[in-house]
Biotite code that builds the C-alpha atoms (Angstrom):
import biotite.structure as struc

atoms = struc.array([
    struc.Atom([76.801, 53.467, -6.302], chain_id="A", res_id=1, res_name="UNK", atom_name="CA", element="C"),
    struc.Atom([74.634, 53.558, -9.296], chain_id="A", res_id=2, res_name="UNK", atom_name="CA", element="C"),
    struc.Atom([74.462, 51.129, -12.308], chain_id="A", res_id=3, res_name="UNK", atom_name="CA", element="C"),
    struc.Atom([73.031, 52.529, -15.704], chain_id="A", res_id=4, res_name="UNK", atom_name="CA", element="C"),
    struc.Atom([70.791, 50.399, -17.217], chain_id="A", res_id=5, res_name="UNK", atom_name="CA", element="C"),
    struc.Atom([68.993, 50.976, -20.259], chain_id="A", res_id=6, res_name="UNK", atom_name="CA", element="C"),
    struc.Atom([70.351, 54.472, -20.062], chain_id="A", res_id=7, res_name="UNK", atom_name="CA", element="C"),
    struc.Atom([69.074, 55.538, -17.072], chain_id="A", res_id=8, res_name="UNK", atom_name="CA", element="C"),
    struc.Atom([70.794, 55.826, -13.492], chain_id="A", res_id=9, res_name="UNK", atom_name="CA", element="C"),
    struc.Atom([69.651, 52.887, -10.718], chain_id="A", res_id=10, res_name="UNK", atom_name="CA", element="C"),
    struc.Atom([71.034, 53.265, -7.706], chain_id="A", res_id=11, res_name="UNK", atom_name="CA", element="C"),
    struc.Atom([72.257, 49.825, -6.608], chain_id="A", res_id=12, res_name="UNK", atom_name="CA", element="C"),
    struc.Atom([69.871, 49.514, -3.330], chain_id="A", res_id=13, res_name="UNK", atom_name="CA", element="C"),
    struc.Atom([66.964, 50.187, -5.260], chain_id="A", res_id=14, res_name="UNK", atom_name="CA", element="C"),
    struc.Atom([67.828, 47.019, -7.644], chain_id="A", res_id=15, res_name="UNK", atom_name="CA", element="C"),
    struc.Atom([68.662, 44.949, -4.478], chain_id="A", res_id=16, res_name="UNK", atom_name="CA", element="C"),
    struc.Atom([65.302, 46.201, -2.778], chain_id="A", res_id=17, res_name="UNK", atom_name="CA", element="C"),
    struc.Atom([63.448, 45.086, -6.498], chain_id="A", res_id=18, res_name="UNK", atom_name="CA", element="C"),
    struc.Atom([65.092, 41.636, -6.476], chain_id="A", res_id=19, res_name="UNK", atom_name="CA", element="C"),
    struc.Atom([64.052, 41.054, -2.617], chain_id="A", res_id=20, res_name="UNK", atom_name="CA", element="C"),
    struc.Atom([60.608, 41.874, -4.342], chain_id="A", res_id=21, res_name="UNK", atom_name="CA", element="C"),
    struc.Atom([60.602, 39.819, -7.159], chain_id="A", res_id=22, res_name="UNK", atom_name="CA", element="C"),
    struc.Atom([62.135, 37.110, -4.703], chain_id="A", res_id=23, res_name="UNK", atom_name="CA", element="C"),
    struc.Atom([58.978, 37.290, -2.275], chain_id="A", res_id=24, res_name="UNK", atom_name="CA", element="C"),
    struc.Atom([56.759, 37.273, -4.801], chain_id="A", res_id=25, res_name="UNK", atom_name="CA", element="C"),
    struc.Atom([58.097, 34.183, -6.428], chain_id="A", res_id=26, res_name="UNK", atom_name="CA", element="C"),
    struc.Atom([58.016, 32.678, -2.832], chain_id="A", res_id=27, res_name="UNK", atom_name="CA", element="C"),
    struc.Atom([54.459, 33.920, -1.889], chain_id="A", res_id=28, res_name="UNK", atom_name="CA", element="C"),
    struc.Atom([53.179, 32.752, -5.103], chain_id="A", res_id=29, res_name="UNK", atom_name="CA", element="C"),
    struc.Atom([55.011, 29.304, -4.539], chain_id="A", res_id=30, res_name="UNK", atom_name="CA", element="C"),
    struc.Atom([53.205, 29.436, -1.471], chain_id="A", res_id=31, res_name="UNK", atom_name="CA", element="C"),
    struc.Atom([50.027, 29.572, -2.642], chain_id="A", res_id=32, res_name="UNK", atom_name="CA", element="C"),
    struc.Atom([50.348, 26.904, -5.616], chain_id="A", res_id=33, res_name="UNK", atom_name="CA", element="C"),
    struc.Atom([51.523, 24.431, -2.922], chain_id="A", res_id=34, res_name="UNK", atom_name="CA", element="C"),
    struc.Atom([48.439, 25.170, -0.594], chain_id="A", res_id=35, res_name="UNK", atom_name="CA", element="C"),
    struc.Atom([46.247, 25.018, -3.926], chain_id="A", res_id=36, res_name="UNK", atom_name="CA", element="C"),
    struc.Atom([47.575, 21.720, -4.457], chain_id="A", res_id=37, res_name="UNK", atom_name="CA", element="C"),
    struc.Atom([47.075, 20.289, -1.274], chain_id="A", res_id=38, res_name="UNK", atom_name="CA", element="C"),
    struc.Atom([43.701, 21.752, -1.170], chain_id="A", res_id=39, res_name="UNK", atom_name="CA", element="C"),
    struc.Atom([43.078, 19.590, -4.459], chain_id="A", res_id=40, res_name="UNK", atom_name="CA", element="C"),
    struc.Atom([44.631, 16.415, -3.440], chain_id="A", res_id=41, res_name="UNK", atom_name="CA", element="C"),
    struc.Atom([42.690, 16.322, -0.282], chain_id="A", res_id=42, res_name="UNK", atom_name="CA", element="C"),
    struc.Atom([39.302, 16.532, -2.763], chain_id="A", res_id=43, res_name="UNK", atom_name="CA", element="C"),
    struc.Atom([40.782, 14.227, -4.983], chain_id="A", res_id=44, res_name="UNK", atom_name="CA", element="C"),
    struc.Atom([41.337, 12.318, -2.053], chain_id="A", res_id=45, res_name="UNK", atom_name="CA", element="C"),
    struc.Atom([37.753, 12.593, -0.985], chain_id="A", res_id=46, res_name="UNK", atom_name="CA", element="C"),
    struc.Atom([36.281, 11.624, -3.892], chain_id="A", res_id=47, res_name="UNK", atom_name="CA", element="C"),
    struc.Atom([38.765, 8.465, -4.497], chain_id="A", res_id=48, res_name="UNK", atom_name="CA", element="C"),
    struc.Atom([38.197, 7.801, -0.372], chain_id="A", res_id=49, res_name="UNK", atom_name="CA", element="C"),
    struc.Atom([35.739, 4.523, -1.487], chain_id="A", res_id=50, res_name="UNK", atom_name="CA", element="C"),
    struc.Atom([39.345, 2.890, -2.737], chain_id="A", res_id=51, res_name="UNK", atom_name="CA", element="C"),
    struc.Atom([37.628, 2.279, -6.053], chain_id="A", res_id=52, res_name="UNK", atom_name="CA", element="C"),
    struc.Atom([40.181, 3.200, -8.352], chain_id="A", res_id=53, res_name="UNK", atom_name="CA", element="C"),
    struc.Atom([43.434, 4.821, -8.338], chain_id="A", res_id=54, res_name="UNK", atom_name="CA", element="C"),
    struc.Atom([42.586, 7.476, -10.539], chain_id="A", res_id=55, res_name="UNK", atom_name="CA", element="C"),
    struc.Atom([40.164, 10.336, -11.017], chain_id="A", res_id=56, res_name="UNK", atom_name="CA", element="C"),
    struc.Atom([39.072, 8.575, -14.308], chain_id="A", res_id=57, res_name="UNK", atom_name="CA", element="C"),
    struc.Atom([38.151, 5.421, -13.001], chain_id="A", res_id=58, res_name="UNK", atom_name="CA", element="C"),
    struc.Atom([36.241, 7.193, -9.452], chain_id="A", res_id=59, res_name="UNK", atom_name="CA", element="C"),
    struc.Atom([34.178, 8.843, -12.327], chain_id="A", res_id=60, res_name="UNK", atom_name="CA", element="C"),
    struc.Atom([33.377, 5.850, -14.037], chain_id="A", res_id=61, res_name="UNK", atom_name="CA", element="C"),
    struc.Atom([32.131, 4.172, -10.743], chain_id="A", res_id=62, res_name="UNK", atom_name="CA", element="C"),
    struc.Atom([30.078, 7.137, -10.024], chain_id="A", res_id=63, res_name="UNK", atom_name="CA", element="C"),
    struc.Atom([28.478, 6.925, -13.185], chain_id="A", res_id=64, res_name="UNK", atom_name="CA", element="C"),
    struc.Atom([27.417, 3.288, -13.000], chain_id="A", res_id=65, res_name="UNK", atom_name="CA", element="C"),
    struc.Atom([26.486, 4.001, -9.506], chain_id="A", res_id=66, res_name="UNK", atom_name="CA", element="C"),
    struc.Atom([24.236, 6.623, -11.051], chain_id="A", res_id=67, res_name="UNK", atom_name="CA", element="C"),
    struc.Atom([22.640, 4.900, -13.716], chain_id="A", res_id=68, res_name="UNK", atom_name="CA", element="C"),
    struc.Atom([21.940, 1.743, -10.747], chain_id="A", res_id=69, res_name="UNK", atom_name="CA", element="C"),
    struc.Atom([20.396, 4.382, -9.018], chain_id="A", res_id=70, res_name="UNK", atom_name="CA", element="C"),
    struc.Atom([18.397, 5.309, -12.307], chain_id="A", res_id=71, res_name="UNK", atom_name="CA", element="C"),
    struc.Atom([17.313, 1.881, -12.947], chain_id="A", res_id=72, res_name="UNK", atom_name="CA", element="C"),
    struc.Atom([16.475, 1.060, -9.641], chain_id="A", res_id=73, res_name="UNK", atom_name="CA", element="C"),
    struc.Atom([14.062, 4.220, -9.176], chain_id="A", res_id=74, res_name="UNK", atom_name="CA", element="C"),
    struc.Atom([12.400, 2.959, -12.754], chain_id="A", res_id=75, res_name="UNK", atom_name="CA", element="C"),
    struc.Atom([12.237, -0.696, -11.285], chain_id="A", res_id=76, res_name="UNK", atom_name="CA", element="C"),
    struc.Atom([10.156, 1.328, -7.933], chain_id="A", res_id=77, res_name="UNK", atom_name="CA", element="C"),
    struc.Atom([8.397, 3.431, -10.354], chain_id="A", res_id=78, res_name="UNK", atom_name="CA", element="C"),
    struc.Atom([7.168, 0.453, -12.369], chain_id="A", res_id=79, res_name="UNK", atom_name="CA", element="C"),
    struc.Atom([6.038, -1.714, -9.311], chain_id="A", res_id=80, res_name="UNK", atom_name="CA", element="C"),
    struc.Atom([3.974, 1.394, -8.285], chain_id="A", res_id=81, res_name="UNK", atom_name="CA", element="C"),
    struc.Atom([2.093, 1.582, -11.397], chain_id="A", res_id=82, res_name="UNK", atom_name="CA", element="C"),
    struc.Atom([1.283, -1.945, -11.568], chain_id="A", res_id=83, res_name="UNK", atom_name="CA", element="C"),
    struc.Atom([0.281, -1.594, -7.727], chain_id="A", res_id=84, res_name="UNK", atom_name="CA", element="C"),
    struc.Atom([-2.361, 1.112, -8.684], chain_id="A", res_id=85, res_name="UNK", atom_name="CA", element="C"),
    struc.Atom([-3.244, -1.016, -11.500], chain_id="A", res_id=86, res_name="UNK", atom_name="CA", element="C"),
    struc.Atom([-4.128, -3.399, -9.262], chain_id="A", res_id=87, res_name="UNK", atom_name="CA", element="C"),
    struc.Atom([-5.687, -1.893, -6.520], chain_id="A", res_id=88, res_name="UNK", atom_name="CA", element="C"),
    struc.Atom([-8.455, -0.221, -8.356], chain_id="A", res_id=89, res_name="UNK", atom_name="CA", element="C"),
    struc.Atom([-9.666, -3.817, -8.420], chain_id="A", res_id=90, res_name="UNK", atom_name="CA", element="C"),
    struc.Atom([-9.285, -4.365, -4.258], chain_id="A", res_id=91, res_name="UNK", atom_name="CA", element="C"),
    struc.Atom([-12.660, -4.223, -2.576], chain_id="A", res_id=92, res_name="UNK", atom_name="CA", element="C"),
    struc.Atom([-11.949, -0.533, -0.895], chain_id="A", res_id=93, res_name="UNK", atom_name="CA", element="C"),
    struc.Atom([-15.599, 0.502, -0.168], chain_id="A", res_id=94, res_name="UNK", atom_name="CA", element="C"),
    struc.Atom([-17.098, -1.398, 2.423], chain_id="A", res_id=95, res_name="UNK", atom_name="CA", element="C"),
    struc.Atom([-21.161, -0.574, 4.336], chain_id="A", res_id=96, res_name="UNK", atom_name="CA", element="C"),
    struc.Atom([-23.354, -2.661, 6.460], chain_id="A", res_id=97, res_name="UNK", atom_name="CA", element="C"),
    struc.Atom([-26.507, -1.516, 7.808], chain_id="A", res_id=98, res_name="UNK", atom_name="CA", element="C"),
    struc.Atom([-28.670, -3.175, 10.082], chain_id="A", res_id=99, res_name="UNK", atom_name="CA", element="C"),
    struc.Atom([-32.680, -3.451, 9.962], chain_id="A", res_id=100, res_name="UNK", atom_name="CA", element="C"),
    struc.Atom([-35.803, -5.185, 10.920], chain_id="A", res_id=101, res_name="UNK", atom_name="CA", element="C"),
    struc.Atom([-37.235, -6.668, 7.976], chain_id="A", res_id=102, res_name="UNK", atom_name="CA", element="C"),
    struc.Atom([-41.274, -7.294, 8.896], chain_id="A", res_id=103, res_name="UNK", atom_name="CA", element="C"),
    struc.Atom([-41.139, -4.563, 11.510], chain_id="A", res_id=104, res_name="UNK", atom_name="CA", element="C"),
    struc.Atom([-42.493, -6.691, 14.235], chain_id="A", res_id=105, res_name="UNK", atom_name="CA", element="C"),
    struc.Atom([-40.373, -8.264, 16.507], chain_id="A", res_id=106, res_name="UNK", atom_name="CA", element="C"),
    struc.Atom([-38.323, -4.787, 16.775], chain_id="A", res_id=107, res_name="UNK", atom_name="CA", element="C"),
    struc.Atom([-34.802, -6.714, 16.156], chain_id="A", res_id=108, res_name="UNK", atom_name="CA", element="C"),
    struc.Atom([-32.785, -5.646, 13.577], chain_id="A", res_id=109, res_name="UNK", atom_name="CA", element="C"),
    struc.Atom([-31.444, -8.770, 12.767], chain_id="A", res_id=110, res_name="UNK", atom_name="CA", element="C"),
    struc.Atom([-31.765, -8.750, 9.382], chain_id="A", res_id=111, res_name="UNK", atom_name="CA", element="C"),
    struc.Atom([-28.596, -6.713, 7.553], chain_id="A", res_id=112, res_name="UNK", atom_name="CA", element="C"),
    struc.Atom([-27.561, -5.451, 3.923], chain_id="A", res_id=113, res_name="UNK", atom_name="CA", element="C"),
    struc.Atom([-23.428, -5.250, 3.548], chain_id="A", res_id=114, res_name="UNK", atom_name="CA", element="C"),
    struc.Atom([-22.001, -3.910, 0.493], chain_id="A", res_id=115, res_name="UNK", atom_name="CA", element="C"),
    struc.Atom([-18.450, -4.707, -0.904], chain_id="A", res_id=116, res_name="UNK", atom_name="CA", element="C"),
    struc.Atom([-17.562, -2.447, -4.021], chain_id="A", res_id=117, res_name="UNK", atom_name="CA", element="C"),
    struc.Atom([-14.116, -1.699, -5.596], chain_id="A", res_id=118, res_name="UNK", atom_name="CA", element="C"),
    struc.Atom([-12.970, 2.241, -6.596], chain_id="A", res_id=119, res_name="UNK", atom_name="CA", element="C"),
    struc.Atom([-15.266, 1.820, -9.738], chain_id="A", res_id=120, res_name="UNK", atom_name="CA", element="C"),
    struc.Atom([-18.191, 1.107, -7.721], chain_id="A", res_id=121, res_name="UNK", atom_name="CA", element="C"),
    struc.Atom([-18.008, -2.521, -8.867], chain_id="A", res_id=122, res_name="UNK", atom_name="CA", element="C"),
    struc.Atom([-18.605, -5.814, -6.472], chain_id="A", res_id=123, res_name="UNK", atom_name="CA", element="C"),
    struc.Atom([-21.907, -7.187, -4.626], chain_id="A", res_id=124, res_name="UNK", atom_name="CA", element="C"),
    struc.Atom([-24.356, -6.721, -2.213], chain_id="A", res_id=125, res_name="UNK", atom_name="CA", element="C"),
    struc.Atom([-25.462, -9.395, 0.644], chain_id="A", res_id=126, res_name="UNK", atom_name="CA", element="C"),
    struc.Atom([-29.017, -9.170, 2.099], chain_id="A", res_id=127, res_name="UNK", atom_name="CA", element="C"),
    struc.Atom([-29.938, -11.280, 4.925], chain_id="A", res_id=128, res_name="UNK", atom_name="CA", element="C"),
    struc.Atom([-33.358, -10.978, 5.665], chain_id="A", res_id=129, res_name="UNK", atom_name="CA", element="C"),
    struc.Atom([-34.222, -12.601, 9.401], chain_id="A", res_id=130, res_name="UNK", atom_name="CA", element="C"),
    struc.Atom([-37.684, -14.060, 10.190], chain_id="A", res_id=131, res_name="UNK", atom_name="CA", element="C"),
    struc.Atom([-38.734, -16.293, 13.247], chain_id="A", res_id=132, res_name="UNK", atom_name="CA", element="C"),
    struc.Atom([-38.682, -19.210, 11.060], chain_id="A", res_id=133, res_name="UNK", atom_name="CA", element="C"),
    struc.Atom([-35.570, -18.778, 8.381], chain_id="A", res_id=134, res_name="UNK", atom_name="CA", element="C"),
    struc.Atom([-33.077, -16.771, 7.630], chain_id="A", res_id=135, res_name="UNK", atom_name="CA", element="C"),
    struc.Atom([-32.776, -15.832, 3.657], chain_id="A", res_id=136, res_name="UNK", atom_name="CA", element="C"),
    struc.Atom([-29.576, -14.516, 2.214], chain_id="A", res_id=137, res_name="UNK", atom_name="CA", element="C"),
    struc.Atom([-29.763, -12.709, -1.090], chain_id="A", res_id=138, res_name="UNK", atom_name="CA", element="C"),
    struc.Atom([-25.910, -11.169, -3.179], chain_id="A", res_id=139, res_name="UNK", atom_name="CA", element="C"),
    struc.Atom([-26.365, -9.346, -5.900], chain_id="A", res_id=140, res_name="UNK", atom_name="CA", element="C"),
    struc.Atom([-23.571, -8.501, -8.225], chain_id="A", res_id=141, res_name="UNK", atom_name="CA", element="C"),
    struc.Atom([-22.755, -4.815, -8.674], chain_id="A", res_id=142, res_name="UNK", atom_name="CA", element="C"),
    struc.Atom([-21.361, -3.124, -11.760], chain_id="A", res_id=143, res_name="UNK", atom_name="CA", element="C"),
    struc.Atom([-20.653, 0.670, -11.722], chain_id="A", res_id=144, res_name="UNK", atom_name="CA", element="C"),
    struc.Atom([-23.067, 1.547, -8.840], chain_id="A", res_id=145, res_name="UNK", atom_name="CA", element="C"),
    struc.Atom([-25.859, -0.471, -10.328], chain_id="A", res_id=146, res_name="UNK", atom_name="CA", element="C"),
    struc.Atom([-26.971, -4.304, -10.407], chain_id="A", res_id=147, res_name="UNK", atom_name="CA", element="C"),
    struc.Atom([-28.794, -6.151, -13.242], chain_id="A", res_id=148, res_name="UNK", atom_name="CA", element="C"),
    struc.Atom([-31.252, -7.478, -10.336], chain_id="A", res_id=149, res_name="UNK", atom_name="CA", element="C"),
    struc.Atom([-33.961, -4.933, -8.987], chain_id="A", res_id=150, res_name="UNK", atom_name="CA", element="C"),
    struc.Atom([-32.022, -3.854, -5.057], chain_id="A", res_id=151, res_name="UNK", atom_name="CA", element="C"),
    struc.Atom([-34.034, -2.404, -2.067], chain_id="A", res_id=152, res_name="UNK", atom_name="CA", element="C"),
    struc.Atom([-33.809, 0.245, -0.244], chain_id="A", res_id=153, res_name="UNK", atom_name="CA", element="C"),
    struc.Atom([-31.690, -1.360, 2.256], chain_id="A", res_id=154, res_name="UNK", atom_name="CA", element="C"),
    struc.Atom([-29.340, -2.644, -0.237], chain_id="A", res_id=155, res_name="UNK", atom_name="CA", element="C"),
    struc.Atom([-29.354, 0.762, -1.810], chain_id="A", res_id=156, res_name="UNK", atom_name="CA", element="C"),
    struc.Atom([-28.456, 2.225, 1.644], chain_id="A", res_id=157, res_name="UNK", atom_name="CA", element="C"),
    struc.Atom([-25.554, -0.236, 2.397], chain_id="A", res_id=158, res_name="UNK", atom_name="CA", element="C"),
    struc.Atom([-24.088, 0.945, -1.576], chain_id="A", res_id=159, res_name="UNK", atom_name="CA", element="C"),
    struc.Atom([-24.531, 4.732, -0.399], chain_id="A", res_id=160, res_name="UNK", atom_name="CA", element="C"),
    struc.Atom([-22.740, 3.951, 3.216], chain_id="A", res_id=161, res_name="UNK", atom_name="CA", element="C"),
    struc.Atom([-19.831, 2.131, 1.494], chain_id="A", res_id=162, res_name="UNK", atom_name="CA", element="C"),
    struc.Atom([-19.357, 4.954, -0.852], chain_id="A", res_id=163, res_name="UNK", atom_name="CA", element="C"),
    struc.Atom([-19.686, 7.828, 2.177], chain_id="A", res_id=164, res_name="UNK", atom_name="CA", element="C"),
    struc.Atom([-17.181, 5.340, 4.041], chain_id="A", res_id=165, res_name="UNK", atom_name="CA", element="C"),
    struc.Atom([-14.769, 5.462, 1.420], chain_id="A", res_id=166, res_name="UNK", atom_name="CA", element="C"),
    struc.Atom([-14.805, 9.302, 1.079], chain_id="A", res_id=167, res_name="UNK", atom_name="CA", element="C"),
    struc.Atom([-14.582, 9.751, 4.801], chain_id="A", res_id=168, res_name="UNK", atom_name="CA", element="C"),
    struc.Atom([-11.735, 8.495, 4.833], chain_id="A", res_id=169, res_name="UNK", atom_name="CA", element="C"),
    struc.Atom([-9.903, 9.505, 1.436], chain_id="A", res_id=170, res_name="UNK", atom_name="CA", element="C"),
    struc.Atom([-10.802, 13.137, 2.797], chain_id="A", res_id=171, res_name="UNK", atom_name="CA", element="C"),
    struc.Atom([-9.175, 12.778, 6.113], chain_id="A", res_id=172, res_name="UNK", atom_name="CA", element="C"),
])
């Protein structure tokens, strides 16, 4: 049996095979829209699973201010650390002490320069210069490496030892 459509001869099985078609495809594409759409409810699940909201607008707003939090707490961290640096550059970070005997006699070495500078070289020095009958102490202030009062060679040598002591261990 054929039907004539649009002037041409069909048999009737071929129209019932093309509707089976046409049938199957409607189905397998109704197929895949319903696992697309359980696909994205699960992610809209997922990114409403924090029960913040009840809808995708609202979980987006939350984000958001959780992001700019974030922001302002990294800026708060950021800030601390500058003033920290700031401030450190002003801690007493290169420390020497050298030990020596001052009139060469008694072979003791209980007399001692220690220096105490900052990162700028900055701070004092303390001499103490042992003999059998006192004991003299002597601080000098220290600006830049350099003090307004005339330093010895010990004193110099306890600056250059807190300087190498500080490199030591910025290098390590």
């Amino acid at each position: 049996m054929n039907l004539e459509v649009l002037g041409y001869a069909i048999p009737f099985e071929w129209l019932v095979y093309g509707s089976c078609i046409l049938c199957l495809m409607g189905f397998l594409f109704a197929f895949i829209g319903m696992i697309v759409s359980i696909q994205l409810k699960r992610r809209y699940k997922k990114i409403l699973k924090d029960g913040v909201g009840r809808d995708i607008t609202e979980a987006i707003a939350n984000y958001y201010k959780k992001c700019s939090d974030i922001i302002d707490d990294f800026k708060e961290a950021e800030d601390r650390i500058i003033k920290l640096e700031a401030e450190s550059k002003a801690c007493a970070k290169k420390v020497g002490a050298i030990r020596y005997n001052a009139f060469g006699g008694n072979n003791s070495n209980l007399s001692f320069a220690a220096a105490v500078l900052d990162e700028s070289d900055s701070g004092f020095v303390i001499n103490g210069v042992y003999s059998r009958q006192q004991t003299t102490t002597y601080l000098k202030p220290i600006h830049n490496g350099k003090s307004l009062f005339e330093l010895s060679e010990e004193e110099q040598e306890a600056i250059h030892t807190a300087q190498l002591n500080y490199e030591t261990i910025i290098n390590r």
